[in-house]
KETOR-895515 format. One record per atom (N, C-alpha, C, O): residue number from 1; x, y, z; atom name. Coordinates in Angstrom, 2 decimals. Each point is the difference from the previous one (the first is absolute). Example, Ala and Ser with C-alpha at 12.3 -4.5 7.8 and 13.67 -1.06 7.14 Angstrom:
SITE  seq       xx       yy       zz  atom
SITE    1    13.19    -5.69     7.80     N
SITE    1    -0.89     1.19     0.00    CA
SITE    1     0.90     1.20     0.00     C
SITE    1     1.04    -0.02     0.66     O
SITE    2    -1.39     1.07    -1.38     N
SITE    2     0.82     1.19     0.06    CA
SITE    2    -0.77     1.09     0.73     C
SITE    2     0.51     1.11     0.17     O
REM end
This chain:
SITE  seq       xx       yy       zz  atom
SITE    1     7.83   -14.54   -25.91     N
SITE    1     0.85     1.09     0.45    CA
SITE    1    -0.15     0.16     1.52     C
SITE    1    -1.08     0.20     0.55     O
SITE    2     2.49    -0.33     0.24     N
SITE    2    -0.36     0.50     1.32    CA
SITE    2    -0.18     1.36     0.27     C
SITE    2     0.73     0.85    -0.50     O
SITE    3    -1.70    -0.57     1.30     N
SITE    3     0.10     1.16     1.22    CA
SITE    3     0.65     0.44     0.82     C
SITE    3     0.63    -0.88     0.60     O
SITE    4    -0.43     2.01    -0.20     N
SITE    4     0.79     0.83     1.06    CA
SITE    4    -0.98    -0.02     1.07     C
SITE    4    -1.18     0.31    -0.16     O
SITE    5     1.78    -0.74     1.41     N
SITE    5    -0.75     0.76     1.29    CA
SITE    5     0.43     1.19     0.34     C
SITE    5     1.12     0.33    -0.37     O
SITE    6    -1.64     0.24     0.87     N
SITE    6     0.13     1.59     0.09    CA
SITE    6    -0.49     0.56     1.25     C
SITE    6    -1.21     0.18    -0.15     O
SITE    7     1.61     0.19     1.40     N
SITE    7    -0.44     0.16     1.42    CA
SITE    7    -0.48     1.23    -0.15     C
SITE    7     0.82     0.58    -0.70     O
SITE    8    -2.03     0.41     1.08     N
SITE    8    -0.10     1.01     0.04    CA
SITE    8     0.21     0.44     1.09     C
SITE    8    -0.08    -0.76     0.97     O
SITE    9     0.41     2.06    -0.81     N
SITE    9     0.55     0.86     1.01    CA
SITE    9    -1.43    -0.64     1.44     C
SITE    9     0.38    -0.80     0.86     O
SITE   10    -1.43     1.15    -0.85     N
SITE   10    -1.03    -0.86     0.66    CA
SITE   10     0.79    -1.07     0.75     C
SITE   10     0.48     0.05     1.14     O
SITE   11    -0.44    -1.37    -2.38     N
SITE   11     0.10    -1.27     0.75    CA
SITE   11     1.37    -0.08     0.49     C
SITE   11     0.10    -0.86     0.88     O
SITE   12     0.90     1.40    -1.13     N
SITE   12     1.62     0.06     0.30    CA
SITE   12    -0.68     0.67     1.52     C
SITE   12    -0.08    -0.87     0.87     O
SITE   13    -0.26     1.85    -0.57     N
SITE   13    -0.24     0.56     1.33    CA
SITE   13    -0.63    -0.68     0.55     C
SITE   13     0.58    -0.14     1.08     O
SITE   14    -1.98    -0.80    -1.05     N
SITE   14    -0.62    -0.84     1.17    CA
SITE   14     1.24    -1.34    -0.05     C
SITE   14     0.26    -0.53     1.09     O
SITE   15     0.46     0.02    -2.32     N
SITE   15     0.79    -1.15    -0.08    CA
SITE   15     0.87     0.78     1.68     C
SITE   15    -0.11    -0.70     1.01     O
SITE   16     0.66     1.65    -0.90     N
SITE   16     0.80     0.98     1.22    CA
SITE   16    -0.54    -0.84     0.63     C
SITE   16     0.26    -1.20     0.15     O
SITE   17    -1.35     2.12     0.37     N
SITE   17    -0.94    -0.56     0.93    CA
SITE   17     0.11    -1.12     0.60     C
SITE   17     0.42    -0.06     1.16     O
SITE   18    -0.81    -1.11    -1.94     N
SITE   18    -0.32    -0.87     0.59    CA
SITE   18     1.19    -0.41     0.58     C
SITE   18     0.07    -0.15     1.22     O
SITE   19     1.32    -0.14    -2.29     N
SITE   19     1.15     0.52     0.85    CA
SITE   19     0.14     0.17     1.23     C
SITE   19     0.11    -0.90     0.83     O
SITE   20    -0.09     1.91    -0.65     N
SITE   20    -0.16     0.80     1.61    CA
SITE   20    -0.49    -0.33     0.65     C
SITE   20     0.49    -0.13     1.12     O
SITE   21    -1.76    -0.23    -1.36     N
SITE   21    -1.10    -0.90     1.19    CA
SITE   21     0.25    -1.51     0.73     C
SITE   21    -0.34    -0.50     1.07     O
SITE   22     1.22     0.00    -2.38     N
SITE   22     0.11    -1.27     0.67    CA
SITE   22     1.50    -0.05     0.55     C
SITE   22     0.27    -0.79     0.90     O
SITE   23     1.04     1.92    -1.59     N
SITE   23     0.75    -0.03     0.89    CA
SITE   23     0.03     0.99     1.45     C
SITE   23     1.01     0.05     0.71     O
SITE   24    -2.24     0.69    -0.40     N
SITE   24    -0.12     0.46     1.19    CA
SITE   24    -0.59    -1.40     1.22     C
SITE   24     0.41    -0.22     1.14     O
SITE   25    -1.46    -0.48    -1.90     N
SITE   25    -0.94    -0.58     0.34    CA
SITE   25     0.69    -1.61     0.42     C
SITE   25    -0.23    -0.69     0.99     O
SITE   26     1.06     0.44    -2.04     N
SITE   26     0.63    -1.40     0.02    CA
SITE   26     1.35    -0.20    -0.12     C
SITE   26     0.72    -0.37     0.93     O
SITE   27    -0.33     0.61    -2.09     N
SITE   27     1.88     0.29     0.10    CA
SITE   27    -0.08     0.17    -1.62     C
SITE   27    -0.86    -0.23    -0.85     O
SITE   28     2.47     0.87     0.85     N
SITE   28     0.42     0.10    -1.32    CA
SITE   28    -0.38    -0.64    -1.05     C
SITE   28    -0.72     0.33    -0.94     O
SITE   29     1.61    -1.89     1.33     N
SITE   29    -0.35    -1.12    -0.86    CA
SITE   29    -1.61    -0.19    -0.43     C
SITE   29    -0.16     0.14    -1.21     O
SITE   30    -0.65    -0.34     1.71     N
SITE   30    -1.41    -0.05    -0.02    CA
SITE   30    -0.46     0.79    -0.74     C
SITE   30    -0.81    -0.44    -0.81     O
SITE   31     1.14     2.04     0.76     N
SITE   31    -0.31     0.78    -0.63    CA
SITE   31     0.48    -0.10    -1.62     C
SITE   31    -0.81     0.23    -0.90     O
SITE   32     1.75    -0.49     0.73     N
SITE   32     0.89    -0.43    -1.31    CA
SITE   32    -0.56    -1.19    -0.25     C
SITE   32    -0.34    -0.06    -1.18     O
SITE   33     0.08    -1.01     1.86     N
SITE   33    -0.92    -1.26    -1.05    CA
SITE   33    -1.09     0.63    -0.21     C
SITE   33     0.02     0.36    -1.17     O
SITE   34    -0.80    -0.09     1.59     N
SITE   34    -1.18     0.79     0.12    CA
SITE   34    -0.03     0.88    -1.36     C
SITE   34    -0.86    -0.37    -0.80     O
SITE   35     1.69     1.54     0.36     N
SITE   35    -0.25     0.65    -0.95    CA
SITE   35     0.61    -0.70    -0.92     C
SITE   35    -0.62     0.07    -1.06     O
SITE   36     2.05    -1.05     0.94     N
SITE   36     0.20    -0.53    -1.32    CA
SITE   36    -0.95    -1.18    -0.39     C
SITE   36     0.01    -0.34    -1.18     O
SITE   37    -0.91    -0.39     2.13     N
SITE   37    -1.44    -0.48    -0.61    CA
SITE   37    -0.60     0.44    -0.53     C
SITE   37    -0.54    -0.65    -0.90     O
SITE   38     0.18     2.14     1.09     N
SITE   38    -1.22     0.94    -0.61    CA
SITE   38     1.00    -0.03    -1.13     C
SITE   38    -0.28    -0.91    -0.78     O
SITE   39     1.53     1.73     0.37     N
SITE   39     0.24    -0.15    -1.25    CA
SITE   39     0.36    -1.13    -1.03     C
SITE   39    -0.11    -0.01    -1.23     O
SITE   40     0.58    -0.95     2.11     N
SITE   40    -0.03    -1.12    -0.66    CA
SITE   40    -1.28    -0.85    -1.00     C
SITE   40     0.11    -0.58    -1.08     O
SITE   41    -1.11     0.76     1.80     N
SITE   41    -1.35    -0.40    -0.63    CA
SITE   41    -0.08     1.22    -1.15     C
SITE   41    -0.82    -0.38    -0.84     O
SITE   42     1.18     1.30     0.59     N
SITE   42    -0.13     1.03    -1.23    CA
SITE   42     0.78    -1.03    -1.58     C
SITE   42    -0.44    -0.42    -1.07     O
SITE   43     1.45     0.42     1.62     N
SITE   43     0.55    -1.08    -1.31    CA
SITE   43    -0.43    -0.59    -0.58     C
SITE   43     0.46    -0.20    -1.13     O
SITE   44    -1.59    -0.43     1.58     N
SITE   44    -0.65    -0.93    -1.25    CA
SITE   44    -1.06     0.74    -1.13     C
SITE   44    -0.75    -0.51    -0.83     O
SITE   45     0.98     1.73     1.11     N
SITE   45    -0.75     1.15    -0.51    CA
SITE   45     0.90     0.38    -1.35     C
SITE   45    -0.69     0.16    -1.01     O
SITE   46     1.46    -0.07     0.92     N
SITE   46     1.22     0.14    -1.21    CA
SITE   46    -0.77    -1.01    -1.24     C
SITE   46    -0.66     0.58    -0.87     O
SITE   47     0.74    -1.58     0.86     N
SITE   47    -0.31    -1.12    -0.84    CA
SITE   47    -1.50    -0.19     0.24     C
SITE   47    -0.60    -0.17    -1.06     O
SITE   48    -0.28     0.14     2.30     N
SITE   48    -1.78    -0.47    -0.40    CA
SITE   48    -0.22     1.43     0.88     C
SITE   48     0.05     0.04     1.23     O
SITE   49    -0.31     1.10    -2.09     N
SITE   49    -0.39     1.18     0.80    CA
SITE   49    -1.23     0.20     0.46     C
SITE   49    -0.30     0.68     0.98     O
SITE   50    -0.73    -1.51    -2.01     N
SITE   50    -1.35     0.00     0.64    CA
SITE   50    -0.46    -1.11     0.99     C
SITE   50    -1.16    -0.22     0.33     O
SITE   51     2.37    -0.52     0.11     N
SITE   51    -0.40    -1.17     1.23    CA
SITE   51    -0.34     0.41     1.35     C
SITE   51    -0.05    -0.90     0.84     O
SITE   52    -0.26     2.37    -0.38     N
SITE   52    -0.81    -0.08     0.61    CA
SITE   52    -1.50     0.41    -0.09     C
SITE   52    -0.12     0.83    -0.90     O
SITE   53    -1.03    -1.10     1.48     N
SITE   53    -1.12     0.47    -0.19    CA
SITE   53    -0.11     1.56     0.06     C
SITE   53     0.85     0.81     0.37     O
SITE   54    -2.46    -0.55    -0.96     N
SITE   54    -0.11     1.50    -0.19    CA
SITE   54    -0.53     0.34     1.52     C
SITE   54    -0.48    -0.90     0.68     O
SITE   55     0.57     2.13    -0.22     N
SITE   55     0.21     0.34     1.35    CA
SITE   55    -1.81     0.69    -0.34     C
SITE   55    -0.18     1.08    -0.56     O
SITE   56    -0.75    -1.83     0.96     N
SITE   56    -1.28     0.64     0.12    CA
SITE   56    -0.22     0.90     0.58     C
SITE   56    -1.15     0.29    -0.31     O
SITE   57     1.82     1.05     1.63     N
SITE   57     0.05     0.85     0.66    CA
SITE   57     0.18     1.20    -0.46     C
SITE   57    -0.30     1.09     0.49     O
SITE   58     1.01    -1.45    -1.85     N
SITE   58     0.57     1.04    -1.31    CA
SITE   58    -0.59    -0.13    -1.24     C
SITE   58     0.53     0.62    -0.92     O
SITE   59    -1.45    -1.25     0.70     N
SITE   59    -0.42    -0.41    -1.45    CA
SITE   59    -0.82     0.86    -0.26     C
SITE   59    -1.01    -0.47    -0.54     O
SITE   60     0.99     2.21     0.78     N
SITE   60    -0.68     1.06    -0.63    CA
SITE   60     1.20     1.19    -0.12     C
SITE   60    -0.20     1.22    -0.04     O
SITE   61     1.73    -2.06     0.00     N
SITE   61     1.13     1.11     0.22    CA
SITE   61     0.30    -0.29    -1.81     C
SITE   61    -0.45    -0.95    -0.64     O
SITE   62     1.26     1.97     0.14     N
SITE   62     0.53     0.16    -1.76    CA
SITE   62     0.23    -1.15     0.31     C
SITE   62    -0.86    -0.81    -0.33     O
SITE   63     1.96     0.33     1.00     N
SITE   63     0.84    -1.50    -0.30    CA
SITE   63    -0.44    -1.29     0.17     C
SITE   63    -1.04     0.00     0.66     O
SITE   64     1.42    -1.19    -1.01     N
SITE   64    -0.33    -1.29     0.14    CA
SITE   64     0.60    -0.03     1.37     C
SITE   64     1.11    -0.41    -0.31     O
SITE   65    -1.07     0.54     1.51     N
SITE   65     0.50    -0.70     0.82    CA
SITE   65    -0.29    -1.17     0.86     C
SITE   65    -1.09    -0.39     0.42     O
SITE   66     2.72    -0.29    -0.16     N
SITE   66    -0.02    -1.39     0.06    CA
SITE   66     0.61    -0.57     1.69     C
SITE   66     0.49     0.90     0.69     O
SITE   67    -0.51    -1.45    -0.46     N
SITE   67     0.70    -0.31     1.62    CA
SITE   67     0.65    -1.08    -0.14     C
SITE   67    -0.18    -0.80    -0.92     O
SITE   68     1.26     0.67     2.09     N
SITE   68     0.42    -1.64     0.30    CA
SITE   68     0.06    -0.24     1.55     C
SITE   68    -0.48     0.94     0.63     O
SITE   69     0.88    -1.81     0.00     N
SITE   69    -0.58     0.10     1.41    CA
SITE   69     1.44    -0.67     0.37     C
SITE   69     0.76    -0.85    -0.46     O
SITE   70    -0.83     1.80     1.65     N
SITE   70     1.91    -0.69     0.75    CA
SITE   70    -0.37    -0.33     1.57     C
SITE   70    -0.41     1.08     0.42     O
SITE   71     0.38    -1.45     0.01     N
SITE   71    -0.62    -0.65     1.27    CA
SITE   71    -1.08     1.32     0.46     C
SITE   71    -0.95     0.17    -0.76     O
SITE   72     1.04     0.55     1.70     N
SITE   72    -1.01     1.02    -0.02    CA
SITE   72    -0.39     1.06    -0.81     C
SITE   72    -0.99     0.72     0.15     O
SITE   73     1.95    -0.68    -1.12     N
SITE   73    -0.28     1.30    -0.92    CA
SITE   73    -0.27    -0.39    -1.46     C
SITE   73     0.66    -0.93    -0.47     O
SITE   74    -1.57     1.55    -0.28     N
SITE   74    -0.34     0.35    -1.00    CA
SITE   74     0.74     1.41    -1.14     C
SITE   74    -0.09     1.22    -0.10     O
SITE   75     0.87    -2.47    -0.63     N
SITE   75     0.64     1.68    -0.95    CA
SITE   75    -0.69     0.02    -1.48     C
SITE   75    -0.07    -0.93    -0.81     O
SITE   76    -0.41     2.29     0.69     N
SITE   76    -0.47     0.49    -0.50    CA
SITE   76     0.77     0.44    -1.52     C
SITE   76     0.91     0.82    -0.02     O
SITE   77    -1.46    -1.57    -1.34     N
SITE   77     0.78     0.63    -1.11    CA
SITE   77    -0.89     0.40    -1.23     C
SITE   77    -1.19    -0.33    -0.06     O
SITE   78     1.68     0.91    -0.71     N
SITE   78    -0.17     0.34    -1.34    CA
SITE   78     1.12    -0.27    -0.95     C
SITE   78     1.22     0.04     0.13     O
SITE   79    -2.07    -0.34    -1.22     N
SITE   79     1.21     0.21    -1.18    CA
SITE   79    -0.30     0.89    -1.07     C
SITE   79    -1.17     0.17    -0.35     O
SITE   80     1.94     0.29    -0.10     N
SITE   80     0.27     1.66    -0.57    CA
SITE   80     1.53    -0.31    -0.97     C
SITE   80     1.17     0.00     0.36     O
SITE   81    -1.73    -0.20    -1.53     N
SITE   81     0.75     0.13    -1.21    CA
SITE   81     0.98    -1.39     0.15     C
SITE   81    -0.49    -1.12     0.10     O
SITE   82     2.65     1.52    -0.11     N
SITE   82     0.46    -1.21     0.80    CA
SITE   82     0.13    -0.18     1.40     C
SITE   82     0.72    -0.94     0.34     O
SITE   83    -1.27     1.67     0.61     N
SITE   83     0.22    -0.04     1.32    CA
SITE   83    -1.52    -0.92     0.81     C
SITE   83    -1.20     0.00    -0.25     O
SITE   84     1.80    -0.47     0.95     N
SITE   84    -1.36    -0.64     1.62    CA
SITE   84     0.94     1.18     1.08     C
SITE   84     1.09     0.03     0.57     O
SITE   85    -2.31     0.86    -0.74     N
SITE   85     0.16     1.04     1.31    CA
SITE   85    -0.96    -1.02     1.39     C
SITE   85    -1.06    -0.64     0.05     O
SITE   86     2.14     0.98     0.85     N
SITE   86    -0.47    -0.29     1.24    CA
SITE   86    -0.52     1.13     0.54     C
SITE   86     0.72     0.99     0.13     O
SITE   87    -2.29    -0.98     0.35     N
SITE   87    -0.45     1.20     0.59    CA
SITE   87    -0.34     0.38     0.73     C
SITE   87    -0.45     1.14     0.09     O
SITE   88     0.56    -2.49     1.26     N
SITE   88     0.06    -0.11     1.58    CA
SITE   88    -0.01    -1.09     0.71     C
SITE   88    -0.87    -0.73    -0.48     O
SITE   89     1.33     0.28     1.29     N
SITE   89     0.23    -1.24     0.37    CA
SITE   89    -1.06     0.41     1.84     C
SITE   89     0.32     0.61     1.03     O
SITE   90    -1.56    -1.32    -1.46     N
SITE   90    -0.94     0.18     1.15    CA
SITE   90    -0.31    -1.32     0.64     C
SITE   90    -0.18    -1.11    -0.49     O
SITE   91     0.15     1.73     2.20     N
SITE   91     0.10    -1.12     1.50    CA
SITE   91    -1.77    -0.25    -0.44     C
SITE   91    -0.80     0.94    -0.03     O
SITE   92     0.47    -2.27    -0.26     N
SITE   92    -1.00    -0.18    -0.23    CA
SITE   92    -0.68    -0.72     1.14     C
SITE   92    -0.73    -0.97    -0.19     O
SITE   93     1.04     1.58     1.57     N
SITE   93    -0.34     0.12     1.35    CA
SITE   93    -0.70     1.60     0.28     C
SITE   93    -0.46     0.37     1.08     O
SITE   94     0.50     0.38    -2.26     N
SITE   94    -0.62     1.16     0.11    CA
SITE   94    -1.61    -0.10    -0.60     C
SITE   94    -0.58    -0.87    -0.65     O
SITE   95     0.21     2.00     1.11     N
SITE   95    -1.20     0.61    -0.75    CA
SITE   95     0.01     0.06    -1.17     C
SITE   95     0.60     0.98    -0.44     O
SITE   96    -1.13    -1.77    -0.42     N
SITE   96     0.03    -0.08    -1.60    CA
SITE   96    -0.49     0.80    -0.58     C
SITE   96     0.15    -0.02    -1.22     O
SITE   97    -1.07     1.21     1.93     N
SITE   97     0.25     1.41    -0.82    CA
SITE   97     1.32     0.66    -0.05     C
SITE   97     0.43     0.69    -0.93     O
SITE   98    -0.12    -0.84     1.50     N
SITE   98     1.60     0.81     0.08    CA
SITE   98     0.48    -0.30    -1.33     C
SITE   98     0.52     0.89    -0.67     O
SITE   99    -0.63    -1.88     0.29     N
SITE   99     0.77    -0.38    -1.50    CA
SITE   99    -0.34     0.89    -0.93     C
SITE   99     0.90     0.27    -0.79     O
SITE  100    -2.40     0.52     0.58     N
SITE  100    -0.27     0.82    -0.78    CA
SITE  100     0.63     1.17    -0.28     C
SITE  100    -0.01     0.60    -1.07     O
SITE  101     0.63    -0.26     2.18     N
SITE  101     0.82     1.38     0.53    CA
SITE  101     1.62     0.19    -1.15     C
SITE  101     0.60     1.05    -0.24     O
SITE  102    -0.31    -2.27    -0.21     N
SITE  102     1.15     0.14    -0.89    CA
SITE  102    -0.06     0.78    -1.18     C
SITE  102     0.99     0.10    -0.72     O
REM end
């Protein structure tokens, strides 16, 4: 049975973000490959939802959470009934406590 991806309000707002950053920073275009990579790598989540590893930074949170990696960022998921909630898509150029903060 496939899965639903499911953006949470969270990762839809830093997905903005990064957006913004790279079309302030670089240009439009850039910014738009840039985020349809990050969502593009979600798709293979529909059909093998547990293909990415468990996110050790979280492994004392209720959920199983899992990551996949898009050139600098790390997105962050769970799965919950039929849905793969996305539950932040983190610059893994940051402070890796910060990840706890979700």
């Amino acid at each position: 049975m496939e899965l639903r991806v499911f953006w949470t309000d969270t990762a839809r707002f830093l997905l903005e973000d990064i957006f913004n950053y790279y079309k302030n920073n670089a240009s439009t275009e850039v910014a738009r490959k840039q985020v349809s990579k990050i969502i593009d790598r979600t798709i293979q989540l529909e059909k093998n939802p547990r293909s990415g590893p468990l996110e050790p930074l979280l492994s004392e949170r209720k959920f199983e959470y899992r990551y996949l990696i898009e050139s600098n960022y790390k997105i962050i998921y769970w799965i919950e009934d039929n849905y793969i909630k996305i539950a932040t898509v983190f610059d893994c150029r940051q402070n890796p406590d910060k990840l706890q903060q979700i």
